[in-house]
One Martini backbone bead per residue (centre of mass of N, CA, C, O) as a GRO file, in nm:
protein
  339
    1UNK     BB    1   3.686  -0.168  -0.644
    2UNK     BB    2   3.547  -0.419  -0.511
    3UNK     BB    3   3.241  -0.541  -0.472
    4UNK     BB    4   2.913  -0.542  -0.388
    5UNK     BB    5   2.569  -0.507  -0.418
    6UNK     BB    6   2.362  -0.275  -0.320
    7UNK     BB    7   2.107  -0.131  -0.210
    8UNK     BB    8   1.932   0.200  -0.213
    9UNK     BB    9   1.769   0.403   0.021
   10UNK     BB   10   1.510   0.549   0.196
   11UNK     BB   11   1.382   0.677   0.474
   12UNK     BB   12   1.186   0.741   0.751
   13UNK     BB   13   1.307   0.916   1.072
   14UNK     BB   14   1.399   0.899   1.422
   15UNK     BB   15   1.454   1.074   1.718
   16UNK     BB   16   1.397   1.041   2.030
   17UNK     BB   17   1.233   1.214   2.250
   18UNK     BB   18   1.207   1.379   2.590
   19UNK     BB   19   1.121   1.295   2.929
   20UNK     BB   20   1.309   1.187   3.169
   21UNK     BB   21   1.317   1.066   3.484
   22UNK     BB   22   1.547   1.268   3.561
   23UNK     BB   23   1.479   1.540   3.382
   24UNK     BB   24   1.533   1.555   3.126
   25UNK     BB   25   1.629   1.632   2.785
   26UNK     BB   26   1.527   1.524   2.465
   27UNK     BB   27   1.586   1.566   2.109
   28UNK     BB   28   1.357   1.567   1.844
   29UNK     BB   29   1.396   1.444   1.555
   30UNK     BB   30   1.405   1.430   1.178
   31UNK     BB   31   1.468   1.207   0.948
   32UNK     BB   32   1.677   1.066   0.654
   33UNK     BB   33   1.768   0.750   0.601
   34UNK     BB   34   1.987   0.457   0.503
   35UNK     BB   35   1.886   0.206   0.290
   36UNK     BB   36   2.043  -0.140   0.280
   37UNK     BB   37   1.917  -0.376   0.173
   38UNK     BB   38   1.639  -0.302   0.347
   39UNK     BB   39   1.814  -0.184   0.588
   40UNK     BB   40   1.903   0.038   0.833
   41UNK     BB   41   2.220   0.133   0.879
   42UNK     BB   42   2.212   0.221   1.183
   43UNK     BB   43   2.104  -0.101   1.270
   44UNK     BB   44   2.467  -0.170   1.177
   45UNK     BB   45   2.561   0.022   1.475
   46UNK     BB   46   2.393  -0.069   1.718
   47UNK     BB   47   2.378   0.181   1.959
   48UNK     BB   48   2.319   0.423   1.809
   49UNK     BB   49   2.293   0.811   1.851
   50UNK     BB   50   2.131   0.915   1.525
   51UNK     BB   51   2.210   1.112   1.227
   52UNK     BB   52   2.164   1.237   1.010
   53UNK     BB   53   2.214   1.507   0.790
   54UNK     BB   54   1.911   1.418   0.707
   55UNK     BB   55   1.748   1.704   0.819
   56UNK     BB   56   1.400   1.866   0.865
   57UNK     BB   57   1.520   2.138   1.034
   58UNK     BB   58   1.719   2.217   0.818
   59UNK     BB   59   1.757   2.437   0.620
   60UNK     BB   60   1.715   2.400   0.288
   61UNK     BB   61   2.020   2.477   0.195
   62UNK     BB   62   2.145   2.275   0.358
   63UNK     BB   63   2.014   2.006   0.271
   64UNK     BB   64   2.102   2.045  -0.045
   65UNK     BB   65   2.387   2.005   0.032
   66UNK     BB   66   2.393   1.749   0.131
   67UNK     BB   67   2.312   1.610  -0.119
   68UNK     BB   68   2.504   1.687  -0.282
   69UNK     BB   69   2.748   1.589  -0.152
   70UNK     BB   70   2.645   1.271  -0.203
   71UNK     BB   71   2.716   1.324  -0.518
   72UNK     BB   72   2.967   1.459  -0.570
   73UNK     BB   73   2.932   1.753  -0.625
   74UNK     BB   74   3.117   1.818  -0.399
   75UNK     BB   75   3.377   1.870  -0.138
   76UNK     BB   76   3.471   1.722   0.114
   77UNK     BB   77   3.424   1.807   0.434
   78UNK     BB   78   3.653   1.581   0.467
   79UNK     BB   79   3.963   1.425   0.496
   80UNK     BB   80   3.956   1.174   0.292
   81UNK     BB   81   3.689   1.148   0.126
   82UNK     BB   82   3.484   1.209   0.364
   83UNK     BB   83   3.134   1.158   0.524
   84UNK     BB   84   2.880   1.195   0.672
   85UNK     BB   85   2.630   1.021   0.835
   86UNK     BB   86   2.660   1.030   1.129
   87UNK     BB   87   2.543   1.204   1.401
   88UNK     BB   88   2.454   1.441   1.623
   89UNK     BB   89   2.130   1.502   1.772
   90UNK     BB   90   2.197   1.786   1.919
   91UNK     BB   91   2.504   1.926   1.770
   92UNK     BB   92   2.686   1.826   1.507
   93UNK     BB   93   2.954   1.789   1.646
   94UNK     BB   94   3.240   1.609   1.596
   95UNK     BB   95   3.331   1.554   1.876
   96UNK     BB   96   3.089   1.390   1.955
   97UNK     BB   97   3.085   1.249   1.699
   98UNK     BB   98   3.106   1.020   1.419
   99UNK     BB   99   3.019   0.853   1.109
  100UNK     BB  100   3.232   0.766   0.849
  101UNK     BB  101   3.323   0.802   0.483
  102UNK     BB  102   3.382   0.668   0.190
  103UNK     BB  103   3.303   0.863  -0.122
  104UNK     BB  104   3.302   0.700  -0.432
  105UNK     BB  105   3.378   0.696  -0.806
  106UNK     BB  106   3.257   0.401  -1.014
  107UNK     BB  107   3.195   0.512  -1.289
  108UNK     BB  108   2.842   0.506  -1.226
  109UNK     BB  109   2.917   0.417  -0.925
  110UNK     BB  110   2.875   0.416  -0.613
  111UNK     BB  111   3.121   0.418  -0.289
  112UNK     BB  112   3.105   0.273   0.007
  113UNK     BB  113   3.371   0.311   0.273
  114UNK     BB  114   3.536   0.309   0.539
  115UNK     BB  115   3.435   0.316   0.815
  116UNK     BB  116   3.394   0.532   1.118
  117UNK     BB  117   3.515   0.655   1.392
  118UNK     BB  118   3.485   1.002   1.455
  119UNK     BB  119   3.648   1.346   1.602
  120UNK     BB  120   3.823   1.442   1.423
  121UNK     BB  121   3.947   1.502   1.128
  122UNK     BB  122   4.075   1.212   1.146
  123UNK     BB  123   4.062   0.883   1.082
  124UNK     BB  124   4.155   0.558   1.265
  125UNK     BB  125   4.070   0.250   1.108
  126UNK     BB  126   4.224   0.071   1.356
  127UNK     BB  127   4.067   0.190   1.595
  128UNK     BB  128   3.789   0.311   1.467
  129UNK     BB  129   3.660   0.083   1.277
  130UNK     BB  130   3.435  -0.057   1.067
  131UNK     BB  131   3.472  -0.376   0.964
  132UNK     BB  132   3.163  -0.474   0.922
  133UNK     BB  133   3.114  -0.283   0.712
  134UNK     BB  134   3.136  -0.317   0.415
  135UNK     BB  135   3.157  -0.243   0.116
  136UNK     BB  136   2.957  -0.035  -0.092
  137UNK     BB  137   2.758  -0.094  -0.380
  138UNK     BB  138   2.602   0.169  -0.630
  139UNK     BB  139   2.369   0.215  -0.849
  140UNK     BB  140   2.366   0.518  -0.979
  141UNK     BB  141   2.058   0.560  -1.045
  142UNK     BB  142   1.946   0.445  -0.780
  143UNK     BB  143   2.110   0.669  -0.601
  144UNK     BB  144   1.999   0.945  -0.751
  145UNK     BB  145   1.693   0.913  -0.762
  146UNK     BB  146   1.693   0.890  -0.414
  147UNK     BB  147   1.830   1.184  -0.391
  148UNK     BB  148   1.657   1.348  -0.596
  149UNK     BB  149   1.365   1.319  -0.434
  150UNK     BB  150   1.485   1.539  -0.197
  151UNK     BB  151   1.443   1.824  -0.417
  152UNK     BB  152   1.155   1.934  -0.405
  153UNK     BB  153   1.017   2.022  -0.066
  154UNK     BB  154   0.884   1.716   0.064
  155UNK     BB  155   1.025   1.642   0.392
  156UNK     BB  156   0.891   1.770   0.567
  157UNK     BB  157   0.732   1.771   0.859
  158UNK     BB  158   0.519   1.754   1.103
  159UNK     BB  159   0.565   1.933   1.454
  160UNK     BB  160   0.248   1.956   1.545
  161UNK     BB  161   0.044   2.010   1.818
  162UNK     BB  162  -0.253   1.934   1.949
  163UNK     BB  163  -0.430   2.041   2.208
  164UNK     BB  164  -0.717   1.873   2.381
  165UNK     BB  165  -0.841   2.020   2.708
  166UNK     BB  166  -0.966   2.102   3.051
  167UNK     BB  167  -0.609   2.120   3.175
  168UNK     BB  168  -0.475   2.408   3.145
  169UNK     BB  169  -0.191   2.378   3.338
  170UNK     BB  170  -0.107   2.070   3.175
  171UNK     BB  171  -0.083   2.210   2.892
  172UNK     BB  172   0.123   2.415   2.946
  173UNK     BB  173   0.341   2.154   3.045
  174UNK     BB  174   0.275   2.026   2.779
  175UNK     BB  175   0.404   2.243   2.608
  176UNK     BB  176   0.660   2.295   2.708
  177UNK     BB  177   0.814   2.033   2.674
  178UNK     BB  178   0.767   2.020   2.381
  179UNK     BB  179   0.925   2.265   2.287
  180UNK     BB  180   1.196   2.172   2.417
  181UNK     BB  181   1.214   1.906   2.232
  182UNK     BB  182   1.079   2.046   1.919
  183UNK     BB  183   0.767   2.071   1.984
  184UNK     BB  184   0.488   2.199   1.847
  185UNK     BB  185   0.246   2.360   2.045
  186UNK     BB  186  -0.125   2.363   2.055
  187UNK     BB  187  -0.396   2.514   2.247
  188UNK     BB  188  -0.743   2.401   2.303
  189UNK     BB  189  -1.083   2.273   2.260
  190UNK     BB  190  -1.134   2.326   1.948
  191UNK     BB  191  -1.141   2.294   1.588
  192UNK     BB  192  -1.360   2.498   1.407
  193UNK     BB  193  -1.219   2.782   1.389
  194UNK     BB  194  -0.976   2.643   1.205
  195UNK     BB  195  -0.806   2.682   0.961
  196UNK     BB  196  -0.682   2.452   0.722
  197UNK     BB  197  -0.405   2.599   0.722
  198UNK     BB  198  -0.334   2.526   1.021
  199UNK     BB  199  -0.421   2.191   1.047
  200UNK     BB  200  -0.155   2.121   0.843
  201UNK     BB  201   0.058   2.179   1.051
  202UNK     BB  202  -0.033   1.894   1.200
  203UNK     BB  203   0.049   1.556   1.315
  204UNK     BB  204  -0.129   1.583   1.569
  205UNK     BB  205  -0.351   1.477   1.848
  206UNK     BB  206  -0.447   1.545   2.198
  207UNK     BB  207  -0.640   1.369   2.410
  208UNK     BB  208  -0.823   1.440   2.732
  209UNK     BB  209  -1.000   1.241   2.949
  210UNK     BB  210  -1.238   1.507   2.918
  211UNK     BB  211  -1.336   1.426   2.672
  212UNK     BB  212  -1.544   1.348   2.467
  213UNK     BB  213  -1.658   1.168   2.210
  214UNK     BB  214  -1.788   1.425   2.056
  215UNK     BB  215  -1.595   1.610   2.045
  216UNK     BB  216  -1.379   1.465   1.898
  217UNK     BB  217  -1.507   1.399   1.649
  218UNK     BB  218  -1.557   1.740   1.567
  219UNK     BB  219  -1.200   1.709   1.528
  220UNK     BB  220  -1.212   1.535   1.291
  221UNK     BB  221  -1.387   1.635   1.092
  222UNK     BB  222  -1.223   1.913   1.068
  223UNK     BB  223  -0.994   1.743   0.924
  224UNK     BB  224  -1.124   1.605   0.706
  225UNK     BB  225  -1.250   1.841   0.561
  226UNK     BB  226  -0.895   1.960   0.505
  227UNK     BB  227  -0.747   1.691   0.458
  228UNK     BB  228  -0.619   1.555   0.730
  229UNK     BB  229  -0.379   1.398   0.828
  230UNK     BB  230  -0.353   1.225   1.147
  231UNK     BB  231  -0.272   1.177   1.458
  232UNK     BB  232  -0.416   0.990   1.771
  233UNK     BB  233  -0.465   1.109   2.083
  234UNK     BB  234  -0.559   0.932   2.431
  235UNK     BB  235  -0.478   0.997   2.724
  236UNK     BB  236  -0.401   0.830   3.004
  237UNK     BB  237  -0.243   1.058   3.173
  238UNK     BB  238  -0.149   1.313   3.403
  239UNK     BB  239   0.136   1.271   3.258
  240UNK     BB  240   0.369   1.438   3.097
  241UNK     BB  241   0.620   1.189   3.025
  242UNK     BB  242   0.360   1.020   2.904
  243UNK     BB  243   0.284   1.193   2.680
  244UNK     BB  244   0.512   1.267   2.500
  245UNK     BB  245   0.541   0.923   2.455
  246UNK     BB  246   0.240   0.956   2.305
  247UNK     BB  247   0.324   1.178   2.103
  248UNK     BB  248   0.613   1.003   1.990
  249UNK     BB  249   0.441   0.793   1.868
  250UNK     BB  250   0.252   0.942   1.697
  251UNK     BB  251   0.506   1.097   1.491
  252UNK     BB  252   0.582   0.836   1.378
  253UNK     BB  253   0.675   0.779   1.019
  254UNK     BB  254   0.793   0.475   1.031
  255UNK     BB  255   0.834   0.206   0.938
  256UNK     BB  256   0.764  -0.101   1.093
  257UNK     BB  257   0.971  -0.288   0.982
  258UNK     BB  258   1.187  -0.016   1.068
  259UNK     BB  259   1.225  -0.108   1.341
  260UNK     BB  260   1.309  -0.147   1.647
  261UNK     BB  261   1.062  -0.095   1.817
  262UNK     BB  262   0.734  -0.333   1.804
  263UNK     BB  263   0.698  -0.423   2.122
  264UNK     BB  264   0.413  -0.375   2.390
  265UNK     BB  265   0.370  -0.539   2.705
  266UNK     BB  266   0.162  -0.548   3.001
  267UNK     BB  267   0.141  -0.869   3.221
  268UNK     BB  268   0.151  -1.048   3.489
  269UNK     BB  269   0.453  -0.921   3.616
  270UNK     BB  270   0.523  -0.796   3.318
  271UNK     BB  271   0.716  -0.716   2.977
  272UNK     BB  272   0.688  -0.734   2.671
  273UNK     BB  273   0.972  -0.732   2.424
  274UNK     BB  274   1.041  -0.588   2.067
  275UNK     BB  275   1.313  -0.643   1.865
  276UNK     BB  276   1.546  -0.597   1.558
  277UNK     BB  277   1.803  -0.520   1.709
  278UNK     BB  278   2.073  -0.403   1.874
  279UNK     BB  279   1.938  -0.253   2.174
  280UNK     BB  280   1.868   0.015   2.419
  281UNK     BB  281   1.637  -0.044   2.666
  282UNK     BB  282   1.403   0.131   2.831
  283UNK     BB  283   1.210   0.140   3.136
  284UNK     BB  284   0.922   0.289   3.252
  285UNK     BB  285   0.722   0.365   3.543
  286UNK     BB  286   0.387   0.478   3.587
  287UNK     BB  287   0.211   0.557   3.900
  288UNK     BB  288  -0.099   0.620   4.032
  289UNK     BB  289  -0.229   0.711   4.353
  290UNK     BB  290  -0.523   0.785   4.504
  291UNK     BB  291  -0.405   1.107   4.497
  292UNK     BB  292  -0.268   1.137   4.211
  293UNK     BB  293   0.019   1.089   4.251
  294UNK     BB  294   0.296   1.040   4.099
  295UNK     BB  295   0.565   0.718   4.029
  296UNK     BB  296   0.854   0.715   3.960
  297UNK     BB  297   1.046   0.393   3.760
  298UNK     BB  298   1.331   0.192   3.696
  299UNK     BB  299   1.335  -0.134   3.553
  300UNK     BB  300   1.511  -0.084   3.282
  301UNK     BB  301   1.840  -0.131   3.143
  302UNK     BB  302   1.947  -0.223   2.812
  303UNK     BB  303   2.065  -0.474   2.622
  304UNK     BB  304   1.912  -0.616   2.337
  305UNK     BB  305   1.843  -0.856   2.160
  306UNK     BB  306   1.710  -0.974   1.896
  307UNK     BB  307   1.351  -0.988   1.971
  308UNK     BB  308   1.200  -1.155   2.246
  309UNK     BB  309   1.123  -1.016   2.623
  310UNK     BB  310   1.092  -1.119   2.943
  311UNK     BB  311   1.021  -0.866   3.191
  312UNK     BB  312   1.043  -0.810   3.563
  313UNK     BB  313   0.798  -0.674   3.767
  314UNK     BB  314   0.759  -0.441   4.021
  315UNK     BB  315   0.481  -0.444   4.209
  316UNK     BB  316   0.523  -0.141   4.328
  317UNK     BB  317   0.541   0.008   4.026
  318UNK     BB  318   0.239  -0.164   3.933
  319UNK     BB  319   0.050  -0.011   4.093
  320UNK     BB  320  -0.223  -0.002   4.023
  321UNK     BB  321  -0.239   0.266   3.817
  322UNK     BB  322  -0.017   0.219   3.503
  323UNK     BB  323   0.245   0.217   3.352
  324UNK     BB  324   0.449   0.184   3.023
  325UNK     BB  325   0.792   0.311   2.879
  326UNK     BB  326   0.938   0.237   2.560
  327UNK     BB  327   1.302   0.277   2.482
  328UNK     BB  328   1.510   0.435   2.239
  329UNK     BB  329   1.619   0.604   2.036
  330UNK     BB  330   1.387   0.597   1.803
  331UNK     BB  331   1.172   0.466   1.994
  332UNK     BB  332   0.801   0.473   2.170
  333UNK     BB  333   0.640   0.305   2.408
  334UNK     BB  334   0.325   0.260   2.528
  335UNK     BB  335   0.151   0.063   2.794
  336UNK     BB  336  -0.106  -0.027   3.002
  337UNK     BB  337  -0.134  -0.209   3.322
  338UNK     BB  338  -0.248  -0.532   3.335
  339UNK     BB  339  -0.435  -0.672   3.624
   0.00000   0.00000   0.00000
């Protein structure tokens, strides 16, 4: 079969978890993507939540299965030849639906082709068939060693969180928000006397606003001592839904360059945002009124083309002390509102 050659690579990515206006919860994934030609394959499948199926919670052995499968050393998991790309980041049951393709090889090459959203055991090509999108030819070598690099056991992703503030029952309430969408949550007041290896476990820091700045130094400190890099976050206010954004969003570690969400100002009675490929992106408002009571709005939810865009804010949404949220699938920025 003729096609052109594509490069291919993977990159780290996530699917963004969080607790959502309406008091949902999306559940937090980290995967690794497939990245065709530079750009990560699934924006070019519009606005899809999905994960591959190389995700980094799933056990060692069911991983290296996938590996394996992507490499057609075992039998295709489904009929004529196809193979899941991306699935359901909730439950990756195939009726949830699924992106899939045919995976084979010509000569030294593999090729991904006829790719298709499918929900049954079959896919129907003429009607639910991705037509722009390959067929994609990619050099064998290319191809072998960059999903062989994934066979070493140093993919997962570190998903756990220190928390440190003085506000005892808001952290409480933030660590189990944080364990119900899959990260791991613990509270202290400070790091000193935590050994190396457990603070190897945590991916980021959160300070309450009541942490002084010597108190961090001192947590930082201990990480360093330990050789642990982390992000760290630095609570805007004591509001769940806006923190938890605030540590989906230190906890990305892909690259910026591959991201759909990249920038996020509030000020001047609007919102500018940027994205690099066609999703729908939501804002959502939150505001602390005089006696510190939470006001959450819910200001924009639409699809956005690649680019630069201002949204009008409502002045009642953005009074006083407030915040904005912007949210894709894949990423979550935060930023307080400039008055």
């Amino acid at each position: 079969m003729s096609a052109e050659y594509a490069t291919f690579g993977l990159a780290p990515a996530m699917r963004a978890g969080g607790v959502l206006a309406n008091g949902d919860y999306q559940i937090h994934r980290d995967f690794v993507d497939f990245v065709v030609d530079g750009r990560p394959l699934l924006f070019q499948l519009s606005d899809l939540d999905a994960v591959s199926p190389l995700a980094s919670d799933v056990p060692p052995a069911i991983f290296t299965a996938q590996v394996r499968s992507l490499l057609l050393e075992t039998e295709p998991p489904l009929p004529d030849g196809r193979y899941v790309i991306y699935g359901c980041p909730e439950c990756e049951d195939l009726a949830c639906g699924a992106v899939t393709a045919v995976i084979e090889r010509d000569g030294d090459d593999f090729l991904w082709r006829d790719f298709a959203w499918q929900t049954d055991e079959r896919a129907d090509l003429e009607l639910n068939g991705y037509h722009g999108i390959g067929p994609f030819r990619f050099h064998g070598a290319e191809y072998r060693e960059a999903l062989d690099s994934l066979l070493d056991g140093s993919v997962g992703t570190r998903r756990r969180v220190l928390l440190i503030g003085a506000r005892v029952a808001l952290l409480a309430k933030l660590a189990a928000a944080l364990r119900t969408i899959g990260i791991g949550a613990d509270i202290t007041r400070d790091a000193h006397d935590v050994p190396a290896d457990e603070l190897r476990g945590y991916g980021a820091v959160a300070f309450g606003r009541a942490i002084t700045e010597e108190e961090r130094a001192a947590v930082r400190r201990s990480f360093e001592r330990a050789g642990v890099d982390v992000a760290y976050v630095d609570g805007l206010a004591p509001v769940v839904p806006l923190l938890v954004a605030q540590i989906e969003h230190a906890l990305d570690r892909s690259p910026v360059e591959r991201r759909r969400l990249t920038r996020l100002i509030a000020a001047g009675g609007e919102a500018g945002v940027e994205v690099t490929s066609p999703c729908r992106v939501r804002l959502t408002a939150y505001r602390l009124d005089r006696l510190y009571r939470t006001h959450v709005h819910e200001v924009f939810d639409g699809i956005l083309e690649p680019g630069r865009h201002r949204i009008a804010l409502d002045a009642k949404a953005v009074k006083g002390e407030s915040f904005l949220v912007a949210r894709t699938s894949g990423s979550v920025l935060v930023e307080a509102v400039a008055h």
